[in-house]
C-alpha positions in Angstrom: 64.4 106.3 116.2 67.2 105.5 113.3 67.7 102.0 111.2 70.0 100.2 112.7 71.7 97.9 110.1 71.1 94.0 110.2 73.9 92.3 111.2 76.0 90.6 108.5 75.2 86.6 108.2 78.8 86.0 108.3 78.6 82.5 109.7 76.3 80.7 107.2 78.0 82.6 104.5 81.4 81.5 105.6 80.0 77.6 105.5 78.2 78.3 102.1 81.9 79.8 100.4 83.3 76.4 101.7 80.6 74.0 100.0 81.5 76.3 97.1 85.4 76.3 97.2 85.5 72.3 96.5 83.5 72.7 92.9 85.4 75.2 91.4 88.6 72.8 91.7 87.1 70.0 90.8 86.0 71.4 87.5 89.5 73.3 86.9 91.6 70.3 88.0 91.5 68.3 84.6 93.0 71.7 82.6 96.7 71.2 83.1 96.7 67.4 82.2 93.6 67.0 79.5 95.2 66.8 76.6 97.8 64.8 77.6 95.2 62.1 79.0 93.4 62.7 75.5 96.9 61.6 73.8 97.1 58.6 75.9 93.9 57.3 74.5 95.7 57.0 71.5 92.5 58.8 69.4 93.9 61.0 67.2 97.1 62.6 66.0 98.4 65.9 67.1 96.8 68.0 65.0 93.2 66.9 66.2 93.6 66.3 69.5 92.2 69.4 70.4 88.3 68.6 69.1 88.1 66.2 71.9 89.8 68.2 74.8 86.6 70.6 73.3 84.4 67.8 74.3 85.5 67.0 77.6 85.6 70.7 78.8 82.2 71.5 77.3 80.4 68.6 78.3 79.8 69.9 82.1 78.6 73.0 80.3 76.1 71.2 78.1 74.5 68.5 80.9 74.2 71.6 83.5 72.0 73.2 80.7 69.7 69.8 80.8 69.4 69.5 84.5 69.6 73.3 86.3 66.6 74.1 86.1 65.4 70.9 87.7 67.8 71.1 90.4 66.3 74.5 91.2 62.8 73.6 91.3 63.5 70.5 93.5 65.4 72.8 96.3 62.0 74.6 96.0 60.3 71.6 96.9 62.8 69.9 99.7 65.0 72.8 100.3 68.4 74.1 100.0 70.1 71.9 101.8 69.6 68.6 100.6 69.9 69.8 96.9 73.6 71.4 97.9 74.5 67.6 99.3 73.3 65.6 96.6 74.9 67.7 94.5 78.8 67.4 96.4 78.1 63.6 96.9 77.8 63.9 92.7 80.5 66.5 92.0 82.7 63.8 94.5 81.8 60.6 92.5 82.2 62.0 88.8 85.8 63.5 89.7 87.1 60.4 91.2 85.2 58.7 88.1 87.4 60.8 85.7 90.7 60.0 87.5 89.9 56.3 86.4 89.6 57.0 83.1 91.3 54.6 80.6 89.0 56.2 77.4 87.9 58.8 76.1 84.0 57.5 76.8 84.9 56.8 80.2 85.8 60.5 80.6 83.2 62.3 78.4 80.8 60.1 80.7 82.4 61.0 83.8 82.4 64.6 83.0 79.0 64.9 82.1 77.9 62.9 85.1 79.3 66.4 87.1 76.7 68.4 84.8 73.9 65.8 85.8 74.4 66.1 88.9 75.4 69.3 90.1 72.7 72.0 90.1 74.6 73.5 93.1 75.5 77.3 91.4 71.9 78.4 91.5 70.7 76.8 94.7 73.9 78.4 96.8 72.9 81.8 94.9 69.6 81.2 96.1 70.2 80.5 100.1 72.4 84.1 100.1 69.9 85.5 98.5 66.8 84.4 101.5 69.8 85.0 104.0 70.4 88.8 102.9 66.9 89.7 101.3 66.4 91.9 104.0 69.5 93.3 104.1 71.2 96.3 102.5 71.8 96.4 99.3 75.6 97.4 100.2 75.9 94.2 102.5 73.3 92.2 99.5 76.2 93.2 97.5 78.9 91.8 99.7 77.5 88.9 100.1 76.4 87.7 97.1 80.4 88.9 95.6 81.5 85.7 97.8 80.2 83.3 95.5 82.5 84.2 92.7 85.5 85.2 94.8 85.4 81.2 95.8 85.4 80.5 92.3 88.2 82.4 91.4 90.1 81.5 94.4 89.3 77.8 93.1 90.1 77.8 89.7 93.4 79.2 90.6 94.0 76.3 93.6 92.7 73.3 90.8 95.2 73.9 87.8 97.5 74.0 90.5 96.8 70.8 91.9 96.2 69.2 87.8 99.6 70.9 87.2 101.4 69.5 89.9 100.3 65.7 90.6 99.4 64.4 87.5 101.5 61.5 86.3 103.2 61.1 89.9 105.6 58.2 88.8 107.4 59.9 86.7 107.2 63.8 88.4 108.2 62.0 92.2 109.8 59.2 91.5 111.4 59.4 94.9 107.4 58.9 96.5 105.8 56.8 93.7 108.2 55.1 91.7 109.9 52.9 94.1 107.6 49.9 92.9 104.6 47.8 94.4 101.4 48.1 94.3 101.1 52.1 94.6 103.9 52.5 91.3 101.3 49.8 89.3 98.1 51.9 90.3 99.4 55.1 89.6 100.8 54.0 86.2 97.9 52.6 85.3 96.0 56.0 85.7 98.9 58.6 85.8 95.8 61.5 86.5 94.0 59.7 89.4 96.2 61.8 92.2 95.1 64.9 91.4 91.5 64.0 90.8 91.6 62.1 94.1 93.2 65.3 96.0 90.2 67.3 94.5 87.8 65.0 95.4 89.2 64.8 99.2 88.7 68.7 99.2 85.1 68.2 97.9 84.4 65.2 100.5 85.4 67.7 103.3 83.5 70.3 101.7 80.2 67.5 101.9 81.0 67.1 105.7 81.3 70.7 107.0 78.0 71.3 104.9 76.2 68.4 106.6 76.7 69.3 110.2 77.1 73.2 109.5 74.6 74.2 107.0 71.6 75.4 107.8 68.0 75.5 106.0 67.1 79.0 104.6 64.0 78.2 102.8 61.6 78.9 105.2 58.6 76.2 104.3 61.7 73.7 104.4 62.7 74.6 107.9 60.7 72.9 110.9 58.8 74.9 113.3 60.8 73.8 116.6 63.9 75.6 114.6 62.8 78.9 113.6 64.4 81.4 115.3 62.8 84.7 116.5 63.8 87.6 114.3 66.3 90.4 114.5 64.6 93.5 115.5 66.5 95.9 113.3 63.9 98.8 114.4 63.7 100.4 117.6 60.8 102.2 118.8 59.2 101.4 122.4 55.4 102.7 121.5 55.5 100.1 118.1 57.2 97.7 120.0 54.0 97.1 122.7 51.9 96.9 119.5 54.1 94.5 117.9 53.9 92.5 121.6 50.2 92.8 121.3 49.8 91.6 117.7 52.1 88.6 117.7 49.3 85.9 118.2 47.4 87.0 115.4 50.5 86.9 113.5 52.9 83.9 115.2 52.6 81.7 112.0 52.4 84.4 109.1 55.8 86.1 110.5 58.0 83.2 109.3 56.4 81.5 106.5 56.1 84.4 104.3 53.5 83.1 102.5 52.8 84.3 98.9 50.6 87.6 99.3 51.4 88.1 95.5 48.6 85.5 94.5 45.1 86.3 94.2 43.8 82.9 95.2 45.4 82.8 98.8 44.1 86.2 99.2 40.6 85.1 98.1 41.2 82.0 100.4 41.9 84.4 103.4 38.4 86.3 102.7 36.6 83.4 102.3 37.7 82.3 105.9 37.7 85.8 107.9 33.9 85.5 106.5 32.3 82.0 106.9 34.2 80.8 109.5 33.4 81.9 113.2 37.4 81.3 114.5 40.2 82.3 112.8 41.6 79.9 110.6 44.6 79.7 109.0 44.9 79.1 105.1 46.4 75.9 103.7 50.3 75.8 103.4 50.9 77.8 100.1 52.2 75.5 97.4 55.0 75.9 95.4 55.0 77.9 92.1 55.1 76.0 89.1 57.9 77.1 86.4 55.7 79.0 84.5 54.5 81.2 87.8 57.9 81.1 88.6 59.7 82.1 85.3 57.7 86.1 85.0 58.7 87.9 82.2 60.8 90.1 84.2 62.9 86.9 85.0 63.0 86.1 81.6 64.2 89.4 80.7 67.1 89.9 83.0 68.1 86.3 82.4 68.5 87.4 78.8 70.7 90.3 79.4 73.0 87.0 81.6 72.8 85.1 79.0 74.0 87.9 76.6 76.4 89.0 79.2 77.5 85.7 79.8 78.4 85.0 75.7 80.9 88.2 76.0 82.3 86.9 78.7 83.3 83.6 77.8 84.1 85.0 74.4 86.6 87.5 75.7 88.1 84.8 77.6 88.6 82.5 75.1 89.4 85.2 72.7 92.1 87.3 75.2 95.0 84.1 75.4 94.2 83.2 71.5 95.1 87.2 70.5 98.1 87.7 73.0 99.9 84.1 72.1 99.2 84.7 68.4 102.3 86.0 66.1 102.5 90.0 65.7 102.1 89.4 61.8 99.1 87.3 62.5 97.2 89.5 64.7 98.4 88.9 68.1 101.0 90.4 70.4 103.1 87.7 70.3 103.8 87.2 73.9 104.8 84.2 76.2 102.8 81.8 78.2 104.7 82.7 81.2 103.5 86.7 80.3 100.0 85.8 79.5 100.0 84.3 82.9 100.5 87.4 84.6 98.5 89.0 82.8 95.7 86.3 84.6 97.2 86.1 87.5 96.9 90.2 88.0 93.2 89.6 87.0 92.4 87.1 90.0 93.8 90.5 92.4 91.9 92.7 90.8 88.7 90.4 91.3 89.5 90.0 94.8 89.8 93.8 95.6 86.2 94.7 93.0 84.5 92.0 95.2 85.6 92.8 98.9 86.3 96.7 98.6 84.9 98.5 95.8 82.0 97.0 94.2 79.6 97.3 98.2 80.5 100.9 97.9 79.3 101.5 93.9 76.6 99.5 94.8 75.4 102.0 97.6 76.5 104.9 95.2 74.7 103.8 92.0 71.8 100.9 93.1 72.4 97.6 91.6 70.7 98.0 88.4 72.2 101.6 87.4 75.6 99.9 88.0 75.1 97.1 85.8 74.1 99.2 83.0 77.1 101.4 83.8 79.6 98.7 83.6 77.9 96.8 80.2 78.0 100.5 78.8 81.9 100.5 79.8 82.5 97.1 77.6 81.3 98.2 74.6 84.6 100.9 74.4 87.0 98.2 76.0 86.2 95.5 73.8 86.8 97.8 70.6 89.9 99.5 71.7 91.3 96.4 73.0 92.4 95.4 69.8 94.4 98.4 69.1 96.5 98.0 72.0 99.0 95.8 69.1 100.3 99.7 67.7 101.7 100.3 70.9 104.7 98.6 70.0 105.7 101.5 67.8 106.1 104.2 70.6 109.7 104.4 71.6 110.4 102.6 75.2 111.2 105.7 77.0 113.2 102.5 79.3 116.4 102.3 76.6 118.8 105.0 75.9 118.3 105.6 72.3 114.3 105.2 73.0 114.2 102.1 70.3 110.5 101.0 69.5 109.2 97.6 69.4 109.4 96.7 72.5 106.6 95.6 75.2 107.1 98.3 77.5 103.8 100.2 76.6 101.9 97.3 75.5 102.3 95.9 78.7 101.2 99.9 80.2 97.9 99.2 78.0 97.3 95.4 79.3 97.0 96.3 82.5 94.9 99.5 82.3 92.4 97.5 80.0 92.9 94.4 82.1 92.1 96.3 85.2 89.1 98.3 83.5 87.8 94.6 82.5 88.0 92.5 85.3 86.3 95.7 87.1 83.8 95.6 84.6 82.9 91.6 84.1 83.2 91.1 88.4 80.8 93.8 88.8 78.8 93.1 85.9 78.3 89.3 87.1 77.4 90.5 90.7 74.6 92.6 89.8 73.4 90.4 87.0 73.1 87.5 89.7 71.3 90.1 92.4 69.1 91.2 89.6 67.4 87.8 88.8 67.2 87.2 92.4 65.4 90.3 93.2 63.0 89.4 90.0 61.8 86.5 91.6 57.8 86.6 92.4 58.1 85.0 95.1 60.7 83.4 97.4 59.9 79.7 97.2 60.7 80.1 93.8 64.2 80.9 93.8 65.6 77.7 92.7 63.6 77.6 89.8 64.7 81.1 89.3 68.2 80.3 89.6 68.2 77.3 87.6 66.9 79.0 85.1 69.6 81.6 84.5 72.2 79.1 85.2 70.9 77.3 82.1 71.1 80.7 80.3 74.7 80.9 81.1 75.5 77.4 80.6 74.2 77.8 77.4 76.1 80.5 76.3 79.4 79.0 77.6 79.1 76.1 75.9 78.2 78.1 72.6 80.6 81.0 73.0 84.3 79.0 72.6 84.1 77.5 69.8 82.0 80.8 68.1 85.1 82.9 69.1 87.7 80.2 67.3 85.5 80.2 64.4 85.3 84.0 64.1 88.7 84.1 64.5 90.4 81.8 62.3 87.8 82.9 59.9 88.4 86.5 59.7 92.2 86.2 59.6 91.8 83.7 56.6 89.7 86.1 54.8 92.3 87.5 52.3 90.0 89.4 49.9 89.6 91.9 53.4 92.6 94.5 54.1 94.9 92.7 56.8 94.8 95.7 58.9 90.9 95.2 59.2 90.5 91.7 59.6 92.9 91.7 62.4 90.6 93.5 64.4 86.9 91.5 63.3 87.0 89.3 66.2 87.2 92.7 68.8 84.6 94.6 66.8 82.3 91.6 66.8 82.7 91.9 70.3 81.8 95.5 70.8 78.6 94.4 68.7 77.5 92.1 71.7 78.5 94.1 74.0 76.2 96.8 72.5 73.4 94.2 72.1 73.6 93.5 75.9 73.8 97.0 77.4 70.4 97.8 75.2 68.6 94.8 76.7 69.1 96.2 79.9 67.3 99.4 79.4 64.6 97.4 78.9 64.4 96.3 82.2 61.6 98.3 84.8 63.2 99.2 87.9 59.9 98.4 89.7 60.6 94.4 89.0 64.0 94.4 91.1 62.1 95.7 94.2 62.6 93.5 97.1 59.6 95.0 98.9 57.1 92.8 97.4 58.3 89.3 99.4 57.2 91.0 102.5 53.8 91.6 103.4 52.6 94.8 104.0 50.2 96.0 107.2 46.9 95.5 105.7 47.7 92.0 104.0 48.5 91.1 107.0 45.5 92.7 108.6 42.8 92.5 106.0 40.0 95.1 106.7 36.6 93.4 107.0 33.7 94.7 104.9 30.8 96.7 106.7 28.7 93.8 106.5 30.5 91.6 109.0 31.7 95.0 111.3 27.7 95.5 111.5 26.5 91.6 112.5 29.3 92.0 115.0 27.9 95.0 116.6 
């Protein structure tokens, strides 16, 4: 009879994008009013005040790096769940924390209490992974393209928010300036509104995920709850074996216990020859983080971690190029247009995640389309800088076809926009299904997880202020010809990018098979040596 597809885990899915919705706002929030709540502190003059908006915005970066792992390895212990709790309930208090904030300790404190205590990225990449792992790798795919949608989606909702009710005395007077006790709070701390809105989205977030969420690591889930499993083949004659098998396997067919260590094995031989009555092994115990960090994790966590540097480094680098003056290096174009220009890359994102990255992931298997897409960058990022000479084709838009205008600069933003955010969203998706599929084991996913997130953390906290020293640098290097230090920064680029699409063809196929987390027949059916057949007889 034919496969008949598993169905889709929409509902968990749908409550695991909403625990991840709050987060992303939370941590975007603070952009549109930092460096005005930097100025209040009176630090600093102008000039400088942007060294310590660097050290508020990192500082989640650089406490995630101290605690992810950890985080991981305790949902290993206790389960997702709790770990995804623990870590709204901290996300809630640092937030509210920061919108208190009369100095800049207060705030560095309060942002890096959202590092510390806030593992939640790699756990919630973890649950879709045991919820899909024996899905498609179209639907895998699907799924696990959720988790960044929400952060998009997020970081677009959170400036709006900062942007919008920061200061609320002097933006609604009409509401908040009509005095009392509301006009004295509010003017005490002008930023507490948004941060409290934030955290109200994050508190609702924390409820839905208390009654809603359910357990997916399978030693954390108690016996009473597990549910019988979707038959996704159909065949009558294995059927009435599987019906006559199931008490010999009732408790292995849940549990997945780890058939990839040698000791259990030598534990289940031991038994099926001393004992007289079956006997089941001792609960499997979970990995420690060098069982759990292989080197295949270790190697596709490196490729994340260089993937994750060209990333950031774009990012940073992209608004720094397009504000700058034409004679300086840049396009010279407006906030307003460089906002576009981002807020065309959130609908690309959307459509690569929902429509078009399932079906290249069917077409080309997740680790084929990874290298496909890093290979991709390595062009983009070095012709990206050369969009600036565009400006000298006449605007085919004006009657005497003058130059110097943005008509085709803004033709090549969008194609290499486009072919960018195509590349990155799929890039990150296949990166993230990667390190899950090179897991030994399942109970180790957190670990796993934590571990890349660390990676990454790493590398975002690392890559912002590399790009503003590369690029202030090269621009100041006089002795270099102007028309080749313009384009250092993009070149250095290329270089990573180049760097990172070789690490992946390092990476064996074999270790991003998701066969190995399910037993096969004769693990769970050991044969029994001639020995024991023949005291039997």
């Amino acid at each position: 009879m034919g496969k008949k597809e598993k169905p889709f885990p929409s509902r968990q899915l749908a409550i695991i994008c909403i625990c991840r919705f709050s987060e992303p706002i939370c941590f975007t929030v603070i952009f549109p009013f930092i460096l005005f709540m930097i100025r209040d502190f009176n630090l600093t003059d102008e000039a400088h005040l942007g060294y310590y908006v660097g050290f508020i915005t990192s500082a989640f970066a650089v406490t995630q790096l101290l605690t992810g792992i950890h985080w991981g390895m305790l949902s290993d212990r206790i389960g997702r769940r709790p770990v995804i709790l623990m870590g709204l309930v901290g996300t809630l208090s640092s937030i509210i924390l920061f919108g208190l904030s009369t100095s800049f300790t207060w705030a560095l404190l309060s942002r890096s209490l959202c590092g510390l205590l806030n593992g939640n990225v790699g756990v919630l990449k973890s649950m879709v992974s045991e919820l899909t792992i024996e899905h498609s790798p179209e639907q895998r795919a699907r799924a696990f393209s959720l988790l960044p949608l929400m952060f998009g989606i997020g970081s677009i909702v959170g400036p709006i928010l900062g942007g919008l009710l920061s200061n609320p005395v002097q933006t609604y007077p009409s509401l908040f300036g009509q005095g009392g006790p509301l006009t004295d709070f509010f003017t005490e701390f002008p930023y507490f509104l948004p941060c409290l809105v934030s955290g109200l989205i994050c508190a609702f977030g924390l409820i839905f995920g208390y009654f809603f969420l359910e357990e997916t690591l399978a030693s954390a889930i108690p016996a009473t709850t597990i549910k019988k499993p979707i038959k996704v083949f159909h065949d009558p004659i294995e059927e009435q074996e599987q019906e006559e098998e199931r008490p010999l396997l009732e408790n292995n067919q849940y549990k997945r216990p780890n058939y990839e260590s040698n000791n259990n094995n030598d534990e289940m031989d031991r038994l099926s020859t001393t004992s007289p009555t079956p006997t089941l092994p001792d609960k499997p115990t979970t990995p420690s983080l060098r069982e759990a960090i292989t080197p295949a994790v270790i190697a596709i966590c490196i490729s994340y971690g260089l993937f994750s540097f060209q990333a950031i480094f774009y990012d940073e680098l992209f608004p720094i190029w397009t504000a700058s003056k034409r004679e300086h290096g840049g396009l010279g174009f407006r906030a307003d247009e460089i906002g576009f220009l981002l807020a065309y890359c959130g609908c690309v994102t959307l459509v690569v995640q929902l429509f078009l990255l399932p079906k290249w992931t069917k077409r080309f298997g997740q680790l084929r389309l990874f290298q496909i897409v890093l290979f991709g960058c390595i062009f983009l990022y070095f012709i990206q800088g050369f969009t600036r000479y565009l400006y000298g084709i006449p605007d085919p838009t004006t009657e005497d076809g003058h130059s110097q205008t943005k008509f085709w600069v803004w033709i090549g933003l969008i194609v290499t926009s486009t072919l960018k955010t195509m590349f990155h969203t799929s890039a990150f998706t296949s990166c993230t299904i990667l390190t899950n599929d090179a897991a030994p084991r399942l109970d180790c996913l957190g670990a796993v997880n934590g571990f890349s997130q660390c990676c990454a953390s790493g590398m975002r906290a690392f890559g912002p202020a590399t790009c503003g020293i590369i690029w202030s640098a090269s621009l100041g290097a006089e002795w270099i010809p102007y028309s080749i230090r313009i384009h250092i920064s993009w070149v250095i680029l290329s270089i990573v990018g180049a760097i990172t699409f070789w690490s992946t063809t390092k990476l064996n196929p074999l270790d991003y098979d998701t066969s190995k987390f399910f037993p096969t027949e004769e693990q769970v059916f050991p044969p029994e040596d001639e020995e024991e057949l023949n005291r039997r007889a």
